[in-house]
MIZA-275589 format. One record per atom (N, C-alpha, C): y, x, z. Coordinates in steps of 0.2 Angstrom, whole numbers, plus 5000, padded with zeros to 4 digits. Last residue first. Layout:
N
YXZ;...
//
This chain:
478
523147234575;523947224574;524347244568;521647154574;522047224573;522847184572;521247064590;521447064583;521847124582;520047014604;520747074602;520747074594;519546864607;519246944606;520046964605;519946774623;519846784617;519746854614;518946684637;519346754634;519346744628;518946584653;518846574643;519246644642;518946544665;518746614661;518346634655;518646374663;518846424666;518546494665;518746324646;518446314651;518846374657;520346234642;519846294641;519446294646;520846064639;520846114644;520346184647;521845974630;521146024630;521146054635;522745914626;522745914634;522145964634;523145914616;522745854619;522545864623;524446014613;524445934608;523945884613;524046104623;524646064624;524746004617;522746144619;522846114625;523646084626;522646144606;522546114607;522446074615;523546284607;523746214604;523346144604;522546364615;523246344616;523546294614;521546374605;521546364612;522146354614;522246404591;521746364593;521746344599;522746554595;523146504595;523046414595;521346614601;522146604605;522346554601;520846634588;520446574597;521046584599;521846694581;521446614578;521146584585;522946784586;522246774581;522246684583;524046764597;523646814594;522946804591;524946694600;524746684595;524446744592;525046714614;524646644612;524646624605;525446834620;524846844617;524646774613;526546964625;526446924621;525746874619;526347124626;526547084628;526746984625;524847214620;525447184620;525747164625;523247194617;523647224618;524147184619;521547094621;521747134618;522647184622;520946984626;520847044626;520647104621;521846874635;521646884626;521546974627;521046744645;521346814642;521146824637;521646614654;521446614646;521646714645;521646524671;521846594665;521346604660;522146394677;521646424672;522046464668;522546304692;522846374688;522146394684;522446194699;523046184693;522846244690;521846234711;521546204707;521946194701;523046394711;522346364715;521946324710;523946454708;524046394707;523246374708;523446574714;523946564718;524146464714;522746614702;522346614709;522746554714;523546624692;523146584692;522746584699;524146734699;524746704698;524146614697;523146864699;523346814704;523846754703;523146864682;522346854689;522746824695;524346914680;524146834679;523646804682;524447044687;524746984690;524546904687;523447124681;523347074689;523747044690;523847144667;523547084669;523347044675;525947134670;525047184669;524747114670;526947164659;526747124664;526047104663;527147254652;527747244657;527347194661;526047274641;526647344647;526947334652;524347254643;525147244644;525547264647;522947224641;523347264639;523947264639;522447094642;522247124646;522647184646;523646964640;523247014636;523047054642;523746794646;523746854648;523446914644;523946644653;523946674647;524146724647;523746474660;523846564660;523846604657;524146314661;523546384658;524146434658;523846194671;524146244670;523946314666;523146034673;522846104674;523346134672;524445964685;523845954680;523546014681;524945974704;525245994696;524545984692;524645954717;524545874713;524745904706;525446094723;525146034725;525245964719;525946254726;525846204721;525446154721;526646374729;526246324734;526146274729;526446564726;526646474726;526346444730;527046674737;526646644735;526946584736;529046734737;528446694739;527846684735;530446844733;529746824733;529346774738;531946744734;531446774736;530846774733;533346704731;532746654729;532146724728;534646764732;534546704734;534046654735;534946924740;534446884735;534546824737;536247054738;536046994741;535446974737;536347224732;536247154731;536047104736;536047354737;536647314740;536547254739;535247374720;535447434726;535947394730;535147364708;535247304714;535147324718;535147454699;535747404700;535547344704;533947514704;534547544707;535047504704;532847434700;533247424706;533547494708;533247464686;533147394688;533647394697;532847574686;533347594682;533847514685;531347564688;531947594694;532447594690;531047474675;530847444681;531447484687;530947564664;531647524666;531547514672;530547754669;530547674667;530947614668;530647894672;531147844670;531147774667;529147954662;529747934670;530147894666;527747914657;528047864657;528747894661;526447984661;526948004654;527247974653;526147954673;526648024674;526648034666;526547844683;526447834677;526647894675;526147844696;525647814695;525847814686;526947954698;526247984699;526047934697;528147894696;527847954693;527247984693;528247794704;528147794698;528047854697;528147884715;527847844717;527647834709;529547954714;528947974714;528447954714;530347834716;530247874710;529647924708;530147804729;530047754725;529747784718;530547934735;529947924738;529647874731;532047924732;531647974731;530847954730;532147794741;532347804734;531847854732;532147864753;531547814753;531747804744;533047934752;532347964757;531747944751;534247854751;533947904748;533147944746;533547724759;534347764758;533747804752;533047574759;533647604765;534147644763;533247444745;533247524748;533447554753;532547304742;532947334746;532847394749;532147154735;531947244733;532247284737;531847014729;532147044734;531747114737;532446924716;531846974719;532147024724;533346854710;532746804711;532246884717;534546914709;534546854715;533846874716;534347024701;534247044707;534346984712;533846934689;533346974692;533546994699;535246884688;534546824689;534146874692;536446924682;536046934688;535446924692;536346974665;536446914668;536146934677;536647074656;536247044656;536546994659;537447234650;537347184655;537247124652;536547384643;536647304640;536747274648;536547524653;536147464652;536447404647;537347684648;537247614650;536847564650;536047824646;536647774644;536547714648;535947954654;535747904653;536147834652;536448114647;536548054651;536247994649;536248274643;536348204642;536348164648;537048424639;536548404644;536648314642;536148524626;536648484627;536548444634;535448644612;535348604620;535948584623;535548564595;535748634603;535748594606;533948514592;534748484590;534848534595;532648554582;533048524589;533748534587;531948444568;532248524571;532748514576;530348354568;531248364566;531748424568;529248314573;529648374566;530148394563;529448254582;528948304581;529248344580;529948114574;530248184579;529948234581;528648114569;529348124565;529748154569;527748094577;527648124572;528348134570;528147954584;528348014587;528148094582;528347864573;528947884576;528847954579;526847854572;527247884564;528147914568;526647794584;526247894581;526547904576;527347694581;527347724588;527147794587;526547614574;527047634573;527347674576;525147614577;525147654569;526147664569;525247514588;525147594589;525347634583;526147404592;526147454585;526147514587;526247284601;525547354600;525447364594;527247264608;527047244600;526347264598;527747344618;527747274618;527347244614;527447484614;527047444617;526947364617;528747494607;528147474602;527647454607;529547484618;529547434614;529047434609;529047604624;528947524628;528947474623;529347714613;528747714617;528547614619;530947674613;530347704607;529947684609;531447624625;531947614618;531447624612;530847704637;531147624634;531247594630;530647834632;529947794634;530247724635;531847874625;531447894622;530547854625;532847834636;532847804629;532047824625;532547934645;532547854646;532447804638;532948054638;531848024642;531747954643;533948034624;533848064631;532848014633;534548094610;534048034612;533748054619;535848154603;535248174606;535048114608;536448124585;536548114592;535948124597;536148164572;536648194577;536948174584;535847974570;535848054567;536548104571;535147864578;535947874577;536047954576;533847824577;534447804576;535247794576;533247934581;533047924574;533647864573;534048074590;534047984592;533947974584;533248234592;533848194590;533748124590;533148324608;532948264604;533448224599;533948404616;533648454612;533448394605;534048384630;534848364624;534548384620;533148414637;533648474638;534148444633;532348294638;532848304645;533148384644;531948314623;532448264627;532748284634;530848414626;531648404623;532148394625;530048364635;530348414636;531048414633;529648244627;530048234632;530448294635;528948304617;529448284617;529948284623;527848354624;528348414623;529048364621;527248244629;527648294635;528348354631;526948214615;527148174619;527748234625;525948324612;526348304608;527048264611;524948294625;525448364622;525948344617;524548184619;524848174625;525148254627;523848214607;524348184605;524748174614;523248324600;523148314606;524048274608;522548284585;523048324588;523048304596;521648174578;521548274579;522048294581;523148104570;522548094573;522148154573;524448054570;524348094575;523548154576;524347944561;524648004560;524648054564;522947844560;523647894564;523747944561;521647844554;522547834549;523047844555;520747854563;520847894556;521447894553;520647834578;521047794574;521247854569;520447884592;520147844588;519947834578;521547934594;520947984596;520347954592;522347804596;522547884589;522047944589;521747744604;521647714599;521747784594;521947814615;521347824614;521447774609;523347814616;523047874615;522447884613;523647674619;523947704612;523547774612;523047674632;522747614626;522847674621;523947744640;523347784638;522847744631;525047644637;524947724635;524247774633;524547544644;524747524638;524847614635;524447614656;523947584654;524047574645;525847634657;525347684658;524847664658;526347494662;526647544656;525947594655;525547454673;525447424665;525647474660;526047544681;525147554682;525247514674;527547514682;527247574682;526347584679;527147384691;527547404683;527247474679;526547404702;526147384696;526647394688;527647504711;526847524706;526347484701;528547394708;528547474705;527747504702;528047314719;528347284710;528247324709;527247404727;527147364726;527247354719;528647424733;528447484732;527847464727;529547324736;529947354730;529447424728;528547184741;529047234743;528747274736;527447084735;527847064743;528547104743;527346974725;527447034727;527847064733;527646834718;527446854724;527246924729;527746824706;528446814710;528246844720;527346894691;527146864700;527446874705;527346844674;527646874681;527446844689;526346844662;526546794668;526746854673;526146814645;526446844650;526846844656;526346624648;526146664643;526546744646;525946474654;526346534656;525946614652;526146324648;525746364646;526246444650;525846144653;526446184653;525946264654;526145954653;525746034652;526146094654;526845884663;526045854657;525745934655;527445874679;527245914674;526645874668;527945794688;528145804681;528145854674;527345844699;527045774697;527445744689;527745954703;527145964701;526945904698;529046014704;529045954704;528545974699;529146144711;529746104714;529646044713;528046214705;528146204712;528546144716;528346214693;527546164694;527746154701;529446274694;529646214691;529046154695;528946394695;529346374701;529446304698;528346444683;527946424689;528346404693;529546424674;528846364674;528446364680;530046534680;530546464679;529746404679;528946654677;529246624684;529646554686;529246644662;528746614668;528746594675;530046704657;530146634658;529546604662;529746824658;530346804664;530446734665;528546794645;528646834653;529246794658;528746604643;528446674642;528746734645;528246444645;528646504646;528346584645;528246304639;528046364639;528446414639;528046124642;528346164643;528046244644;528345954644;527745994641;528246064639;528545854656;528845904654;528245934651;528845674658;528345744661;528545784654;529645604653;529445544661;529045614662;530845624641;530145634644;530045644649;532345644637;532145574639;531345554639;533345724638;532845714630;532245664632;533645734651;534045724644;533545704639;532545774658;532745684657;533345704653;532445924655;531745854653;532145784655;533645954659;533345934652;533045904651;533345934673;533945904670;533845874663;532546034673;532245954675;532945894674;533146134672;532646124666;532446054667;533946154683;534446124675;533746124670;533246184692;533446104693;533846094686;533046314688;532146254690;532746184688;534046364690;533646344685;533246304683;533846384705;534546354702;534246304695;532846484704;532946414707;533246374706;533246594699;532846544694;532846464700;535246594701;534446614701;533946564698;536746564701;536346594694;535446614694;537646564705;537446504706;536946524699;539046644706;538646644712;538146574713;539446604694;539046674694;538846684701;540146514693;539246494692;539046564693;541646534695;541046514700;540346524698;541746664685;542046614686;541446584693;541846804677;541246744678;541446684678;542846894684;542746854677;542446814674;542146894696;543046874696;543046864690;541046944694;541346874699;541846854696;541247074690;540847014687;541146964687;542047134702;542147124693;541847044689;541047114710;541647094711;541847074705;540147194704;539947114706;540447084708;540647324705;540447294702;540547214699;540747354717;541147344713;541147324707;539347394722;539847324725;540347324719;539047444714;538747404713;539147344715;539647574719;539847544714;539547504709;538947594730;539847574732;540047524723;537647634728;537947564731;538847534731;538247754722;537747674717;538047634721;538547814732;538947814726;538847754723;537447814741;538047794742;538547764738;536647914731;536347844734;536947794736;537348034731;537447994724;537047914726;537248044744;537848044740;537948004734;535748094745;536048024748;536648004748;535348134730;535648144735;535648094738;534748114715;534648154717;535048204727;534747974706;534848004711;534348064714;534647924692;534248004694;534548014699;535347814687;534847804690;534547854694;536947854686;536147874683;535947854689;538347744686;538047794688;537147804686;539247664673;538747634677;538347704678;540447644667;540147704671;539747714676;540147544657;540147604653;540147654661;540647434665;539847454665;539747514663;541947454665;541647484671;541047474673;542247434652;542347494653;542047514660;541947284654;541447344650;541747404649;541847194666;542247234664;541747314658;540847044662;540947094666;541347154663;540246894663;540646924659;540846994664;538946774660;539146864664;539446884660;539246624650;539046694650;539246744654;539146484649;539546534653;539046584657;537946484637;537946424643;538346484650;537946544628;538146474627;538246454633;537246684637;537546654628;537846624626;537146634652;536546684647;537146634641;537346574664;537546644663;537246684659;535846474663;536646484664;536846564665;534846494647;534946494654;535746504659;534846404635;535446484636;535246454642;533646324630;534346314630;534346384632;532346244618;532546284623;533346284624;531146144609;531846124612;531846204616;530246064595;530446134599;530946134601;529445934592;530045954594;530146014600;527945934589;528145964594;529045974590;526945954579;526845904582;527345904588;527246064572;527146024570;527145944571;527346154581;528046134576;527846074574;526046184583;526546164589;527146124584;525546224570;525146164574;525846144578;526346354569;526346294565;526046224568;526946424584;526146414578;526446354575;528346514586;527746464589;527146444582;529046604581;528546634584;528046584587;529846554572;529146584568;528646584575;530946534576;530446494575;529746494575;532346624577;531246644578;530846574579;533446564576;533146614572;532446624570;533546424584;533646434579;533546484574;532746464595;532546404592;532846404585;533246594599;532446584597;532346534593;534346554602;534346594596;533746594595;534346464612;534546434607;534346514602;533646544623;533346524621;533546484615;534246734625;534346664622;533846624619;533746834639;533546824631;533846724631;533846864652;534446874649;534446854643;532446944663;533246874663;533646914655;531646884646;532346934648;532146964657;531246704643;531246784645;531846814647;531446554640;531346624637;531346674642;530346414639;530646464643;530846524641;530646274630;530246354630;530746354635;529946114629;530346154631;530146224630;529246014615;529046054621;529746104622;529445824614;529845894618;529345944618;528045744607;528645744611;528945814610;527045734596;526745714602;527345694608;526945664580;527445694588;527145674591;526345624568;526045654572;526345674582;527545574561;526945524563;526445544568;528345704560;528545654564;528045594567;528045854557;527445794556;527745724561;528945944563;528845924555;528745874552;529845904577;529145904573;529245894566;531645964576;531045924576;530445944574;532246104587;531946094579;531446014582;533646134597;532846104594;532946094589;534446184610;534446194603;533846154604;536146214621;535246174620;535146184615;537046264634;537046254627;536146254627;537546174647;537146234645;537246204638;539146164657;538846144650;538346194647;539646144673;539146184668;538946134662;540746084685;540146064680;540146104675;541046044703;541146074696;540646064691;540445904711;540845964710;540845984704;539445814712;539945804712;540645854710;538345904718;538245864711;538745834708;538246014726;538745984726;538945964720;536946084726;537046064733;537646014734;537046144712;536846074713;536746044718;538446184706;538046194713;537846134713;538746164693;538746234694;538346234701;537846034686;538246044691;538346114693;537646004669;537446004673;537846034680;537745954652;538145954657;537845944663;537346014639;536845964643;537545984650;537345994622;537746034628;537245994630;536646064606;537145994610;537346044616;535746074589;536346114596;536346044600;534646114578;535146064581;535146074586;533946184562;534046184569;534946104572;534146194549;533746124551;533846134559;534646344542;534546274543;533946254547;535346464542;534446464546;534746374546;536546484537;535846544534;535246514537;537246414544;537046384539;536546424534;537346394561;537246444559;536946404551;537746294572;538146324567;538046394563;536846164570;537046214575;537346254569;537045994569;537046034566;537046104569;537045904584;537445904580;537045974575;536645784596;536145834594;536845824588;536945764614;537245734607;537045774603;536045684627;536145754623;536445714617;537145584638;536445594635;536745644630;537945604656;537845574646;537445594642;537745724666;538045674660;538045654656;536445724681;536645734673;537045714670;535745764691;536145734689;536445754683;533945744694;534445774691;534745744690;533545684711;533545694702;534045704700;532845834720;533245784721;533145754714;532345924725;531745874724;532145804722;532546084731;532746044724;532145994723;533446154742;532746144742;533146094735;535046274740;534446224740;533846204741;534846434740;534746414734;534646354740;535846554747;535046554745;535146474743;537246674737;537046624743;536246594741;537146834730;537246744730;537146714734;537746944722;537846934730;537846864728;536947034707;537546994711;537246974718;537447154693;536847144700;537347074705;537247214677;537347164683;537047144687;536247274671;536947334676;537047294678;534547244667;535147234671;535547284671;534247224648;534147264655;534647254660;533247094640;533947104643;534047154648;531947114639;532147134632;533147114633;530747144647;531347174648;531747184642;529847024651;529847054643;530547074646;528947074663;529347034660;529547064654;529947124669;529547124673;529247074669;530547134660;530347174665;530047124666;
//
């Protein structure tokens, strides 16, 4: 989400507000780097980093994050650590390290021990454990009553309770604020006097709150798909969510209008589209991945449509919707929108998004619907109707960011989750620190797209290079 939505929230949590964090990191014992246990993906290496469930009480209980890193290939070459931010809330930063390697550029590996960890209550590092019979009844987002609005809330509250009570303490100790102090923790585990550090969507917010909380420890630090913590209220976040997806859709249609090898091509491809959906919301679509089974309008613009947006596989995206096209309906049936994957509560701490009742509900979905009308049902409301009641610990605010290096910003023009105007403002907002790099092109995603991207990037985190301001890159076929 907001952000690379690649963990969707059903967990929602009630947390107390966060510290001021300027303190140093309390730590224990230096990282112990051991083999990670996966023998099909060598060279990776694991540790723990022991840090304080409430850092207001560095004394108290204690959190074990799970860490990973690849050394620089080019040891004569290291420049040091670079930390990643992952994404989500909810994406593992040890799996990236030990699986997706790939996704950082050879120059970075190169020169760069690649380090990430399991944000807390994320995979390794005491993971959101929640009753999975009582996600499985986690009510549709398609309120259509001030009943079923009551309903939500009542069983959010009950939710979070569950959660709680199987979580264990950290689960009231899980926003990005929190986080800021376990990434500063890592950077003096690994024993770097300044943090060279990239985050990508959700992980941005973490790098930009990091520049905030301790600007004088930053040496570099790249926000790649940048989220904007700053948005004041839930009408707002919604319609720019909504205005990316829908942007990224009209991209895909003027490319297949374009584009002699769609499979689409000469057809009125956003008819093609509505009729789907038609389908889909009578049970009429079958799920290309689960034969015989219907594939409802959330699945169908989340699960099909957003995800190739992510990628900007339009050529995949028009082969997908062609097929089902052609496919013979299945009998009308009514569906339901399935349960979310629980994630981790991060999103409803960090963003505070508050529904009165119903009225105003109604109004929100509307709102997306007119700013994204071949898009309904986008994750984003699906979002905040499980944090319908939530407490927030770590609000939106504009940054204040004082004495931080330059900071680069990195943003495709074309992006489903996290549009361009946010990284236009999020570079505004880090004032003299803040240079935005556009790659103008698609996706979500963008520093290593093509050769001036990747080029510009790496040479701003191996020598500091610093692009000139309103440096763009061209768009590369996908």
């Amino acid at each position: 989400m907001a952000m690379a939505m690649g963990a969707a929230m059903a967990v929602v949590a009630g947390l107390p507000a966060a510290p001021a964090a300027h303190a140093s990191p309390s730590v224990t014992g230096a990282l112990r780097w051991a083999p990670c246990d996966d023998p099909a993906k060598p060279g990776a290496e694991c540790a723990t980093l022991s840090v304080p469930v409430d850092w207001a009480q560095p004394d108290g209980p204690r959190l074990d994050l799970a860490v990973a890193r690849r050394k620089a290939t080019d040891p004569g070459a290291r420049v040091g650590s670079m930390v990643f931010g992952p994404g989500g809330p909810g994406d593992s930063g040890v799996e990236m390290v030990v699986g997706r390697i790939s996704r950082f550029s050879p120059e970075v590996r190169r020169r760069f021990d690649i380090v990430s960890f399991d944000p807390r209550g994320v995979g390794g590092s005491n993971p959101v454990t929640c009753s999975g019979d009582l996600v499985a009844q986690r009510p549709s987002p398609e309120l259509r009553s001030q009943a079923d609005f009551d309903a939500t809330m009542a069983y959010n509250r009950r939710l979070r309770a569950d959660c709680r009570a199987r979580t264990g303490p950290v689960f009231d100790h899980l926003d990005t604020a929190r986080t800021v102090r376990d990434l500063d923790a890592l950077r003096a585990g690994l024993g770097e006097r300044r943090l060279t550090f990239h985050g990508s969507s959700y992980g941005t917010l973490l790098g930009a709150q990091y520049a905030e909380t301790y600007p004088r420890r930053v040496r570099a630090m790249v926000l790649e798909s940048v989220m904007d913590h700053s948005v004041p209220n839930i009408r707002e976040f919604l319609r720019a969510e909504a205005a990316a997806a829908e942007d990224s859709f009209q991209e895909f249609v003027k490319w297949c209008d374009g584009a002699a090898d769609c499979v689409l091509h000469g057809r009125d491809v956003r008819a093609v589209w509505h009729g789907l959906l038609a389908r889909a919301g009578r049970g009429e679509l079958e799920d290309p991945a689960k034969p015989g089974a219907s594939l409802s309008r959330s699945d169908l613009v989340n699960k099909i449509a957003f995800r190739k947006f992510y990628r900007a596989d339009y050529a995949g995206l028009a082969t997908a919707v062609a097929g089902m096209d052609a496919s013979r309906p299945l009998p009308a049936s009514p569906t339901s929108i399935a349960p979310l994957h629980p994630a981790t509560p991060v999103f409803c701490s960090d963003w505070h998004l508050p529904v009165r009742d119903y009225q105003e509900y109604a109004s929100l979905v509307a709102l997306m619907n007119m700013t994204a009308p071949d898009l309904p049902h986008l994750l984003p409301i699906h979002m905040a109707a499980a944090c319908l009641g939530a407490p927030t610990a770590n609000p939106q605010h504009r940054l204040d960011v004082h004495g931080a290096p330059p900071i680069l910003v990195s943003n495709a023009l074309h992006d489903p989750a996290t549009g361009y105007p946010w990284a236009v403002s999020v570079a505004r907002q880090l004032g003299r620190s803040g240079v935005l790099l556009t790659y103008e092109g698609n996706g979500h995603g963008s520093v290593t797209s093509g050769p001036c991207m990747e080029d510009t990037v790496d040479s701003y985190l191996t020598d500091l290079a610093v692009p000139a301001r309103g440096a763009s890159c061209p768009a590369v076929p996908s």
